[in-house]
N, C-alpha and C positions, 0 to 999 in steps of 0.2 A: 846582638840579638838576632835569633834567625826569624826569618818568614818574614822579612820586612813587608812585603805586600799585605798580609794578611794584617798586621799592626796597623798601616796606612789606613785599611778599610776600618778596622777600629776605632781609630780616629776621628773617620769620614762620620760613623755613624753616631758617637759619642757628640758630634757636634750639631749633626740634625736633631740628634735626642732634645738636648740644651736649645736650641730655635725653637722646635717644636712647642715648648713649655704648656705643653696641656693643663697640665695642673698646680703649676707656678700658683698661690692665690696673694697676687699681689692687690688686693681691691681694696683693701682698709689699713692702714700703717695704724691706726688707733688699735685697730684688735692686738698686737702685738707687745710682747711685754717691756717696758719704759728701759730695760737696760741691752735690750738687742736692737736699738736703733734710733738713729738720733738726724738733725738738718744738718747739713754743711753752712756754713755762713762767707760773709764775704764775695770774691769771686771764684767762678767754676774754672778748675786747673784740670781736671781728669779727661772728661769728655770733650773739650773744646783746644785738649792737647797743648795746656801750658805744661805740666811738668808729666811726668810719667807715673811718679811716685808724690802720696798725697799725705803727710805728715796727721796721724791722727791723736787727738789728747791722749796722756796716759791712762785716765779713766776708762775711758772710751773702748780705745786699743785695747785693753788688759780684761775687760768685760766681753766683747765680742770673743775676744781670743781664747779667754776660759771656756765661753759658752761653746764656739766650734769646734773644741777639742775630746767636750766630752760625745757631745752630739754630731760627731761628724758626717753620719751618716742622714742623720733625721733633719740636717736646716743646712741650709744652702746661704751663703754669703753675696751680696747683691747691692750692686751701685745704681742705684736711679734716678732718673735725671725728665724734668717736665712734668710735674703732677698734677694730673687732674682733681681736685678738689671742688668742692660741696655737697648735694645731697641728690639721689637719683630717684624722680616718679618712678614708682611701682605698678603696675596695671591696678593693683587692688584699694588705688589710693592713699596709699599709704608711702613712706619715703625713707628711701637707707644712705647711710652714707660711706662718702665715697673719698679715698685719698689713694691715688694709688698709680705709680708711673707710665708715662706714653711707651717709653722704654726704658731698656736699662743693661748693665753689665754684670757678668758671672765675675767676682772679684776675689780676689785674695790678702792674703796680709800676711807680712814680711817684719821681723823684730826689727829696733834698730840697734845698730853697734854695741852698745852700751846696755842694753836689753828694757832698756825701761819704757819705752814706746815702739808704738808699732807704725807700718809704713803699708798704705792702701794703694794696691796696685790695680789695672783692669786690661784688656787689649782692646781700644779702639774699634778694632775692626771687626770683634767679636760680640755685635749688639743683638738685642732678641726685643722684636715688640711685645708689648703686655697685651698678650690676643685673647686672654680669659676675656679682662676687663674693655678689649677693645670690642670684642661679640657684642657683651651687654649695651655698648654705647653707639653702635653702626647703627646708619641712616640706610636701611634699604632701600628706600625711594629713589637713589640716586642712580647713576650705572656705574661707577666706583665699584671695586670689591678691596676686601681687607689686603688682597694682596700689592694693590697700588697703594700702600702707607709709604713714604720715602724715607725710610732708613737711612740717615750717612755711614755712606762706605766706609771714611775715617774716621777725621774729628769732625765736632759740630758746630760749623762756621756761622757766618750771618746768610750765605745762600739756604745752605741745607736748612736752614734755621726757618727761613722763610717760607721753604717747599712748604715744610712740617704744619705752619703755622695755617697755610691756607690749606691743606687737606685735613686738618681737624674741623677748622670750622665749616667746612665744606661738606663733611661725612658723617661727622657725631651730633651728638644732641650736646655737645660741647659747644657753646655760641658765645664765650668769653674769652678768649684767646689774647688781646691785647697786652695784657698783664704780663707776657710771656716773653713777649717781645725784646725784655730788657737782657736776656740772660747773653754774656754769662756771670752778669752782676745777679746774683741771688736774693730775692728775699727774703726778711727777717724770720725768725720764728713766730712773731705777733703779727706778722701780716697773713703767714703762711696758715694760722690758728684761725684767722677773720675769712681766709676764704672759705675752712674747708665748714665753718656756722652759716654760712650762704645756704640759699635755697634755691641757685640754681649753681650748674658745675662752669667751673673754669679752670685753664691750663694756667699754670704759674710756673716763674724762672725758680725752679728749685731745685735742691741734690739730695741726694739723703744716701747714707750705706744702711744696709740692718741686715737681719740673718731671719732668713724665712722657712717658715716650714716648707718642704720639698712638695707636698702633698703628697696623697696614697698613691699615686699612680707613676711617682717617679723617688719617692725615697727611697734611698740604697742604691738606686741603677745608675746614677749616672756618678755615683761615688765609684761602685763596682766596673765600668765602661773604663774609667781610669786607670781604678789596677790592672782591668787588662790589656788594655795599653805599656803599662809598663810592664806586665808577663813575660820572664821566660821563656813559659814551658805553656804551649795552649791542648787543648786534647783534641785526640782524631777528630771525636766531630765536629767540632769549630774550625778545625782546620778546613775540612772537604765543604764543610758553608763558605767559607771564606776563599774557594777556589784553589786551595793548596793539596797538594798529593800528600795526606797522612801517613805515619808511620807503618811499618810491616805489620799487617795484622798476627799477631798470633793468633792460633788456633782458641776457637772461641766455644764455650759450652754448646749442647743441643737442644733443642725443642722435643718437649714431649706432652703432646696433648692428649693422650689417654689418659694421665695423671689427673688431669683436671675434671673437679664434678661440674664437668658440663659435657655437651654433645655438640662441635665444631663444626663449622662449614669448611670445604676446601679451603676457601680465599681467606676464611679466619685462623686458620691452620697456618697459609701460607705466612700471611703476616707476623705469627711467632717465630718459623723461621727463620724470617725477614727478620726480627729484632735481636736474632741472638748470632746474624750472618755480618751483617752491613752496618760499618760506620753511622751511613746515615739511609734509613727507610722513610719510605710513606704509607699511610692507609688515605684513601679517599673514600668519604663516607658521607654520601648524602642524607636526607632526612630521611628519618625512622629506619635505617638500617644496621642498629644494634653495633655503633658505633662505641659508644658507649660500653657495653658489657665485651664487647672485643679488647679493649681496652686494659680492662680488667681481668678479663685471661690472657692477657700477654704479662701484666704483672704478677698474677699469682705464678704463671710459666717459669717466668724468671726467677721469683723465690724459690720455688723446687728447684732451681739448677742453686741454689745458693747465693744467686746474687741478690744487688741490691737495687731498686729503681726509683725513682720522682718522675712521678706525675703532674702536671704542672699546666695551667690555663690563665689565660686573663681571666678569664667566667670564674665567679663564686661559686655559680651552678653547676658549671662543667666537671668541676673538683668535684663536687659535693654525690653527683649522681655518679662518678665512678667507684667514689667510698664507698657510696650507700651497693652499691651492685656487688662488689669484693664482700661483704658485711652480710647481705640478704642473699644475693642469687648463689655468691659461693663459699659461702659460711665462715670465712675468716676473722674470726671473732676479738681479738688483739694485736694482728699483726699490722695494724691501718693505722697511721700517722693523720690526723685530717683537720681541719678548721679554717676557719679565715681572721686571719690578722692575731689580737691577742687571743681570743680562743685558742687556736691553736698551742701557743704558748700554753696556756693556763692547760691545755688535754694533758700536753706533754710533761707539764711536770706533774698533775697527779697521776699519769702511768709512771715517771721516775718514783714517786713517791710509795706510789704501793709495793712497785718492784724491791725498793730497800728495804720497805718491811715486808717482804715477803709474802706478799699475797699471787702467789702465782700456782696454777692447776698442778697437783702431783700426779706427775705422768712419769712412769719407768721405763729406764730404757729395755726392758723386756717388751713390754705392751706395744711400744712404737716400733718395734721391728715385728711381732706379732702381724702390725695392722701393715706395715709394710709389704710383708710377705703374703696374705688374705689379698692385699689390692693385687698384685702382683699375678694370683693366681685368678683371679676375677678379668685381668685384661687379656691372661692367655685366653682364657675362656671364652672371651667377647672375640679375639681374631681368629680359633675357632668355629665356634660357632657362622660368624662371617663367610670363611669357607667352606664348608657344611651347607649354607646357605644356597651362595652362590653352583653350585655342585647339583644341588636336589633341585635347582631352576634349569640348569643345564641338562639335566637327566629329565626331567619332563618336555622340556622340547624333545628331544629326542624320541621320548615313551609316545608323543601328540604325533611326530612326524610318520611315525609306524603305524599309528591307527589309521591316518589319513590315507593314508595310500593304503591298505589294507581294503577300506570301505572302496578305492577307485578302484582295486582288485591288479595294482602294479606289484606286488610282493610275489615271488619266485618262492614254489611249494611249501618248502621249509620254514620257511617264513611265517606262512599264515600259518600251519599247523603247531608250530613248533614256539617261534615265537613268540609271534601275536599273546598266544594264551599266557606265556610267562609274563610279559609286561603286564596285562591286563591282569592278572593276579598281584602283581608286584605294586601297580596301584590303587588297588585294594586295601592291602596292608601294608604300604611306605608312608611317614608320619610326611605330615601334610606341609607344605612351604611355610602356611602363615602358623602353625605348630613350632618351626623354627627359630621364624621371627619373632613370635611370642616369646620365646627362651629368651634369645636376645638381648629383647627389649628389657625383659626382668633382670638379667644379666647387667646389663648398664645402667641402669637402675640403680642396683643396690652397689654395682662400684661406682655411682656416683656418689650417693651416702656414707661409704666406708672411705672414701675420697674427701670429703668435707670432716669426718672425724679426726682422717690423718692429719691431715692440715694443721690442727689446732694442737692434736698429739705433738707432730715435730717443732712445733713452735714453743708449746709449754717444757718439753724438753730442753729446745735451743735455750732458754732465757735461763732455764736454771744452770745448765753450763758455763754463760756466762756470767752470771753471778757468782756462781765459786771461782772462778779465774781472775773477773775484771771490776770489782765492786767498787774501785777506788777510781774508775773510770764517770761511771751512772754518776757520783758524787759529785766532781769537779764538775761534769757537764751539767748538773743540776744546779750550781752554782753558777754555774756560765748564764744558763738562759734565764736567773734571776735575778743577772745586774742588770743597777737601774741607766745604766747608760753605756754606749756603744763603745766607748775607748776600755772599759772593767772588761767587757761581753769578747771583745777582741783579743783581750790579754790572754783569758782564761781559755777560747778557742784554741788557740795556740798549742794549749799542752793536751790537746786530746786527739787520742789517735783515732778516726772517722773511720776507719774499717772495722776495727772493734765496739763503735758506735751504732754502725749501720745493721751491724750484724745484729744488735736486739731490734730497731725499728728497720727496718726492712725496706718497707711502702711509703712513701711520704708522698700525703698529698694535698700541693701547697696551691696557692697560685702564686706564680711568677711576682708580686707587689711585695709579698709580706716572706718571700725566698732568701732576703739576705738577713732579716731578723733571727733564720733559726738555723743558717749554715755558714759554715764559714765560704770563703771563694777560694776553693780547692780544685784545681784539675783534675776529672777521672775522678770525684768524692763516692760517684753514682757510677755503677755499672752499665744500668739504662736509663734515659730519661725519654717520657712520653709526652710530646705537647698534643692539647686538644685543641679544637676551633683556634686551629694555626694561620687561618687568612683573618683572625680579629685580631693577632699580633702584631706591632710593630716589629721590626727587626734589630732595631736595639736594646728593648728591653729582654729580648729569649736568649742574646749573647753568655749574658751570666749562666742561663740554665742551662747553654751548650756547651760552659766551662767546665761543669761541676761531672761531665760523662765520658765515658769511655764511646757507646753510642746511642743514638738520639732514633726516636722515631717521631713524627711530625703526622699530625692527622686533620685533616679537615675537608672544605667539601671549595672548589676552586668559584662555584657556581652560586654560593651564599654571600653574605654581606661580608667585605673586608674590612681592615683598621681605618680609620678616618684620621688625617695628618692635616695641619692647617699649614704645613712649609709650604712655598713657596715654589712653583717650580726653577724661578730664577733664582731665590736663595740657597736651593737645594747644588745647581749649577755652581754657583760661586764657594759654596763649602767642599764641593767635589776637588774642585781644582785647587783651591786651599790644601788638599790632604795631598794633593802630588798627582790625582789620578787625573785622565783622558776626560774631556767632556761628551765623548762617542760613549763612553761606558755608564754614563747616567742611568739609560734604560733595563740595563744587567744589574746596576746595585742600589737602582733606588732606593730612600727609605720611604717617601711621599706613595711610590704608588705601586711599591711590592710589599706582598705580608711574607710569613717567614715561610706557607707553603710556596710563596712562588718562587724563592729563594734556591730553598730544598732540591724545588725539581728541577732548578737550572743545575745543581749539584750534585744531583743523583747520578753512580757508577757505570748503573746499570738499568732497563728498565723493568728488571727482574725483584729490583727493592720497591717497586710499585705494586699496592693490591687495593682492587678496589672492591666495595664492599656490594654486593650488589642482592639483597634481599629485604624486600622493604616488608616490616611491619606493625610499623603503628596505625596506617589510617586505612579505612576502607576502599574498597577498589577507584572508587567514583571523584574520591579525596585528592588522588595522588595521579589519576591518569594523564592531567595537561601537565604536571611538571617531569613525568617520565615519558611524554612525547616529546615534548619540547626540549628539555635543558638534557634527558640523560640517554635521548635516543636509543628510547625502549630497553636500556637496557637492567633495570630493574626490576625482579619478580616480587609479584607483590601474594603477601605470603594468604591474605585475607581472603582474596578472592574467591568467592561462592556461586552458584547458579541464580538467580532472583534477585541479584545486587543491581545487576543495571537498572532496577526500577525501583529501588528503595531512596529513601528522602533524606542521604545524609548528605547531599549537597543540596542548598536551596537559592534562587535569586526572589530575593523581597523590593521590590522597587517600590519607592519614597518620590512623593512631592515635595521636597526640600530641598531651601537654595543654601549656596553658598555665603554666607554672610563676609562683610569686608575685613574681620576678625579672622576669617580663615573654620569657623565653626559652620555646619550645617546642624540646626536647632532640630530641625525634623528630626537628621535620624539618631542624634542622640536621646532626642522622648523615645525610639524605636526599641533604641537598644534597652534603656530602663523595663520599657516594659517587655520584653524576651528576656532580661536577666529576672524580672521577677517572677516573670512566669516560670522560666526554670526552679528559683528556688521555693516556689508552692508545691508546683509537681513533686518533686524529690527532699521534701521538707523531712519526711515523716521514714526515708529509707534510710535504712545504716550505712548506703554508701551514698556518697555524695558526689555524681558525676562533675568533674573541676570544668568552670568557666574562663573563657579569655576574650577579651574585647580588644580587637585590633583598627588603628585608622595609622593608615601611614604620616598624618600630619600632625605633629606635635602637639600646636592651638586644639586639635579636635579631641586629642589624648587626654588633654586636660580640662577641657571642658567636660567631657566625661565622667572624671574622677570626682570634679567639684559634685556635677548631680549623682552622682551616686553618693555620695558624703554626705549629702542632704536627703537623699529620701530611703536609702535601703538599711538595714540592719548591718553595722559590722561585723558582728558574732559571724552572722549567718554568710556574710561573701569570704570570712577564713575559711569555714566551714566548705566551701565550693572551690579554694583554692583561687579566688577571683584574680586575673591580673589584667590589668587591662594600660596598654605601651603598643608604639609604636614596633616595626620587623625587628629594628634594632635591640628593643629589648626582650622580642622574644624570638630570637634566633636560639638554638640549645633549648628551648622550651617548648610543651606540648599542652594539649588539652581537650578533652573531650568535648567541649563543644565549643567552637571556635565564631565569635561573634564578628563579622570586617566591616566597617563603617567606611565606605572609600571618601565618604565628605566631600567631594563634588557634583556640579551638577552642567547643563547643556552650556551655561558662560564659563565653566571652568576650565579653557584648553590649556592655559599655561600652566595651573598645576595639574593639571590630569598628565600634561606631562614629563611631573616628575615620578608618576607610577609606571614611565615606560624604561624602568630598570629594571635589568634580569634580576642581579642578582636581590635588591628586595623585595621583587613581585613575588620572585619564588618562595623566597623567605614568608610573608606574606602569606601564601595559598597553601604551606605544606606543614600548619601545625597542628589540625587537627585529627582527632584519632576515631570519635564518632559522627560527628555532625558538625557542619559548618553553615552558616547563613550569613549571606552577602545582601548588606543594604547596599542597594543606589539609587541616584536622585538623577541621574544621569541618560544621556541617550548614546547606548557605545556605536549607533551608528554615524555619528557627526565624528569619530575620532579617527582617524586613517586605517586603514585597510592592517597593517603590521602592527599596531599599536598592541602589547600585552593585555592590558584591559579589555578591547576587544575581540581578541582569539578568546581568551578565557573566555568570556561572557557568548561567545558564538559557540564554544565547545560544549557546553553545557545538554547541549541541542543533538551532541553526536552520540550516535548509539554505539555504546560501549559493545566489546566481540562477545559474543556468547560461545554457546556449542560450535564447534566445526564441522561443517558435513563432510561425513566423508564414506568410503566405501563400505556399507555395513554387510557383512556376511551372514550365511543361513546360523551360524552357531553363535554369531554374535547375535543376532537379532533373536534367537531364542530363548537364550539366557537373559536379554533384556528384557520381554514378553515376558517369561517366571514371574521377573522381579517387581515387573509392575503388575501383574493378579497380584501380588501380596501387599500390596498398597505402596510399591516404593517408587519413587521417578526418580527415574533414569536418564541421562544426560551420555553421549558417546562421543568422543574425541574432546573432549571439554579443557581449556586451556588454564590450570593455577600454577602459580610459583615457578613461572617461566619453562613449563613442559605441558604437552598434551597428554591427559589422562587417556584411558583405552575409556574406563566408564566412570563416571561420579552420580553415587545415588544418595536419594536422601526420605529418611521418611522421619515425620514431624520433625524438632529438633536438630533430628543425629545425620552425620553426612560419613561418607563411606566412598575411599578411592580404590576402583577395582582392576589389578593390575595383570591385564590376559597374558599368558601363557602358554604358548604353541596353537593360538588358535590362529586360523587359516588367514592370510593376508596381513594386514596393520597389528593384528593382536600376536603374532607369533613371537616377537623375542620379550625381555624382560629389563626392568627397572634395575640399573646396576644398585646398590645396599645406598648407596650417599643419598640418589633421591629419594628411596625410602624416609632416609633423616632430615633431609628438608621437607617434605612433604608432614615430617611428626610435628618438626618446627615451626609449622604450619596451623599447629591443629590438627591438621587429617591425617585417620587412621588410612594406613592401603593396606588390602587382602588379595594376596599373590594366590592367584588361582589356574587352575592347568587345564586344558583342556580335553588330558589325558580322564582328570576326575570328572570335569562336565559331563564326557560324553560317555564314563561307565559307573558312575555313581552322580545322577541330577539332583537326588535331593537331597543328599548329603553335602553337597557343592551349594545346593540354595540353601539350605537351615544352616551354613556355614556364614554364608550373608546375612541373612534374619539374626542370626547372633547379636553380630555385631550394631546392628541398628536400633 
């Protein structure tokens, strides 16, 4: 097998996956059904390492062994040993119950000779605690943390036996422990039956195997972690993650973003590039900068070159809002694969469904080369026109620089007489810069329309091609994703060829959970694949989706919330050097405390496959200033920014006389919050739009206490209606909201939790979701918190005056044409700073705002806007009118009712 390093690290990580067991739900052995799990009796041989190999009934064996064979993917086989049983208080009174092991082992079963039983194997030294069910049962009061539970390194003797026994009852709300003592003599199933009817929990000598469901967050992956361990063949960009030198790149398709009905940024430009150049790219994309829909034209990008791509997230949402953006912003109306979990399934086969009976658009291939040819002639048009543009800005300097020195009288005879006159005529009648721009603009315009038509032309095209060619393909795979179990689903996988597959679904966009339900694990299946909010990934579950490409791009933001891992750093250590690797190399391959961007960048060629996104625009100026001072060192333009914003009320501090109660709830400000959510939805009861609400407190308890009263006093109808979400950063990181409610829940005694809000990354998280309006409860005095504290810079910043205009040199011709403009009722703003560049003027009369971009006028206003910031400034909202100084100063009112136009 080549690449043995990279196989190692496979390993490495397949093994933290399995410790980590996020979603193991081992808490009730009763939920599960009577023939996938049964008590051991007698004495414990497995764990306490009498024999290796654990002889199981024939029943037994033959049932477990049936059931994991169909479902091998979906239940995971499991030795455990120690179970806590009885019934667990619920804060609400109420009481659940509880069976479910201290730990346990990932096991297997082996026929025996003769094949009529089976033989239950496990490795010692392969243990994982049950940390669901050990979260729900910890003693926080104590200084203990989960990660001091003493696992036995081997077997489980009467020392380790003993550790075990005094750190349960020491940690948990576990306070029966003697019963336990006895093992590795086991008790009966009639004893085992009488604890777990108790009403209060105790650990008892018990074993039991059973076959668990995997849960959603790890079924299929650590099946798939395995195949790729035994792989072959891995693709480039698993490779270069895994620190190996990929194969020779062939020459790879190109980027061409004029095809796309959209208008591109540089850096969003670059990143197509970058996805059809480099093994493995990055985009870094902070909030609200159109993360998202970049996304989504690098996918459509890719389809016009013919390939195929997955899109891929832990986020339901993340998936969801890239569809919805391919679908709405760029018309792709069938070529989107989307859902989460069985939906998805269920889309897919009624698109296979309708396609065999032939419900699909009749589009000729006459009409699709037609619309090809028309785009074609539209983009020469637009790079044209471009230079035309560029040309008549450049000729007007010039025409401005002749009249200036004409009026100082530096022009040599021929000059004045001769020249002068012909310019000044030729300005006259030369069609006007923003006359150009106008074209332009109409220009990309309608090739963005006839753009989104082709789109769907070449696709209704592509499907009917392959239906006359490959119909007997749609069928088997239609058959495929409708068996009812994973061993049928495999078979049938098998005989289908996925490039003739991919070629009708194009787009898949999955998340990462529900990715081995509808693909087989094929290297290079995907041409490209896209992760988003790549630092809430772990790094072994994106392995599979970095098997299935040729090359990967990875997008996330380094400075937002990342994956939360409960390993161990010392169990992480001892699995490292298990796999063969260095324990200096921990900090390079972590899985505990790298996401898969940080992975990326330690693996990235060049820093040339790096682009960062930098134009923000979702929230208003006032919104987004402390997180682009602080976390992104200015360097985000933020696209909103207007004159009169530094004094408008979309950011607010509401300071609360509420305390922190011992529950972790402040009662104040959540009566606060009820009534601001109610009032929003009276205000906007009666509007057809419904600005969406979001109530954030970083503490769980306060999250929820929230939800209770809102459940109790507000109208359901009415908070769908408003889009209500109300969770802590965690769960609205990828989320946004017009008016964003922060409840911080502490108050002047709260120093130790106030600082848990002195984290970057979810303070940021935190402060950057709103898009109109935010209002910050506190109960708090941010002067009692340290001088660096995040809570208190925010809350000091509030106070700073955001930059306005810039003074700067105003000249007689600029301050004239200022003067015009304000008799006609307009203000005027000169050197004004939006979207990361200083305007010459920004005017505005009622309403309408207007960016006026000088033109050979004398000093700061002489030269011109190259065509790109024109398009961020569109991007923006604001119109710019390219004006010369040549027209100022020989037609003035032709030059002003040219502004008045447009206002």
């Amino acid at each position: 097998m080549t690449h043995p390093r990279a196989h190692q690290l496979l390993g490495f990580y397949r093994s933290c996956y399995l410790a980590d067991s996020r979603d193991l739900d081992l808490d009730n052995l009763g939920k599960l059904p009577a023939n996938r799990w049964a008590w051991l009796d007698g004495r414990e041989e497995l764990a306490s390492g009498g024999v290796p190999l654990l002889p199981l009934s024939a029943e037994l064996g033959s049932a477990l062994a049936e059931a994991q064979a169909l479902y091998q993917r979906e239940l995971q086989l499991v030795y455990g040993v120690l179970p806590i049983c009885g019934r667990l208080q619920l804060e609400t009174g109420a009481s659940q119950a509880i069976c479910g092991p201290l730990f346990y082992y990932e096991a297997s079963l082996q026929p025996t000779a003769d094949g009529q039983s089976h033989l239950l194997a496990i490795d010692p030294q392969q243990v994982h605690g049950n940390w669901r069910l050990l979260r729900r049962l910890f003693d926080e009061s104590g200084n203990d943390s989960l990660d001091g539970l003493p696992l036995p390194s081997a077997i489980l003797d009467a020392a380790s036996l003993g550790q075990l026994l005094a750190w349960v009852a020491r940690n948990t709300q576990v306070r029966e422990v003697s019963e336990a003592a006895g093992f590795p003599q086991l008790m009966g199933d009639e004893a085992l039956a009488k604890a777990q009817r108790r009403r209060s929990l105790s650990l008892q000598a018990g074993a039991f195997v059973a076959l668990v469901p995997r849960g959603s967050g790890s079924r299929g992956i650590a099946h798939e972690l395995q195949l790729l361990q035994e792989a072959e063949r891995l693709s480039p960009a698993l490779l270069q993650l895994l620190g190996e030198t990929p194969p020779v790149r062939q020459a790879g398709s190109t980027s061409t973003p004029q095809r796309l009905p959209a208008q591109l940024s540089t850096a969003q430009c670059r990143a197509l590039e970058n996805a059809a150049r480099y093994p493995l790219s990055q985009i870094s994309g902070p909030p609200g900068t159109g993360k998202s829909y970049s996304l989504a034209a690098l996918a459509l990008d890719r389809y016009l070159q013919g390939e195929s791509v997955l899109l891929v997230s832990r986020s339901t949402q993340a998936v969801r809002v890239i569809a919805h953006k391919l679908r709405e912003d760029f018309g792709l109306r069938d070529g989107v694969l989307e859902g989460d979990g069985q939906s998805l399934r269920q889309s897919l086969r009624e698109r296979l469904e309708r396609l065999l009976q032939g419900e699909i658009s009749d589009v000729s291939e006459q009409f699709e080369v037609r619309q090809r040819s028309e785009l074609e002639v539209l983009t020469q048009a637009e790079l044209r026109l471009s230079t035309d543009f560029r040309k008549r800005c450049e000729q007007a300097i010039r025409w401005s620089r002749l009249l200036l020195r004409a009026e100082r009288g530096s022009l040599a005879f021929w000059q004045r007489w001769l020249q002068v006159p012909w310019v000044r005529k030729r300005i006259g009648s030369s069609v006007r810069p923003w006359a150009l721009l106008d074209e332009l603009r109409d220009c990309q315009q309608r090739r963005q329309l006839l753009s989104r038509e082709h789109l769907n032309s070449h696709r209704s095209l592509a499907l009917k091609r392959l239906l006359v060619s490959d119909r007997a393909l749609f069928v088997r795979y239609n058959q495929a994703i409708r068996a009812r179990n994973s061993q049928r689903q495999l078979a049938l996988f098998e005989d289908i060829d996925p490039a003739r597959l991919l070629a009708a679904f194009p787009i898949w966009v999955v998340t990462l959970d529900e990715l081995h339900r509808l693909l087989p694990l094929r290297p290079e299946l995907f041409d490209v694949m896209v992760m988003d909010e790549a630092t809430q990934c772990d790094i072994a579950s994106a392995l599979p989706a970095f098997q299935r490409c040729k090359r990967a791009v990875v997008t996330g933001d380094a400075r937002q919330l990342r994956h939360i891992s409960f390993l161990s750093r010392v169990r992480e250590t001892q699995l490292l050097q298990r796999a063969g690797l260095q324990t200096e190399e921990r900090e390079a391959w972590s899985y505990r405390d790298n996401s898969v961007l940080d992975l990326v960048g330690l693996q990235l060629a060049s820093q040339e496959a790096v682009v960062f996104l930098d134009e923000h625009f979702r929230s208003r100026p006032a919104l987004i200033r402390f997180s682009n001072e602080l976390f992104y060192d200015q360097r985000l333009r933020v696209m909103k920014e207007r004159p009169g914003g530094e004094v408008c009320d979309s950011l607010q501090l509401l300071r609360i006389e509420g305390q922190r109660g011992r529950n972790g709830v402040n009662e104040a400000e959540v009566e606060r919050v009820l009534e601001l959510v109610a009032g929003h939805l009276a205000e906007y009861r009666g509007s057809p739009l419904k600005p969406s609400i979001g109530v954030l407190s970083p503490f769980r308890d306060q999250v929820e206490r929230i939800r209770v009263r809102m459940g109790e006093t507000l109208p359901l109808e009415q908070l769908r209606e408003f889009r209500l979400l109300v969770d802590t950063p965690y769960g609205f990181q990828g989320e946004e909201r017009d008016l964003m409610i922060l409840s911080f829940a502490i108050d002047r005694d709260s120093s130790q939790a106030a600082s848990y809000l002195n984290r970057a990354d979810l303070f940021n998280v935190a402060v950057t979701r709103a898009r109109e309006r935010q209002l910050l409860l506190f109960s708090g005095d941010e002067r009692q918190l340290p001088a660096t504290h995040l809570l208190r810079r925010y809350l000091e910043f509030l106070h700073k005056p955001a930059v306005s205009g810039q003074a700067g040199a105003v000249e007689v011709a600029r301050q004239n044409l200022c003067q015009a403009l304000e008799g006609q009722g307009v203000s005027v703003w000169s050197h004004y700073p939006v979207a990361g560049q200083i305007l010459d003027l920004f005017c505005r009369r009622g309403d309408k705002c207007l960016a006026i971009d000088l033109i050979g006028f004398p000093g700061e206003g002489e030269g011109f806007l190259e065509l790109e910031r024109y398009l961020v400034l569109a991007r923006a909202g604001l119109e710019t009118l390219p004006l010369s100084f040549g027209l100022w100063h020989e037609a003035p009112e032709q030059a002003l009712q040219a502004v008045l136009d447009r206002l």
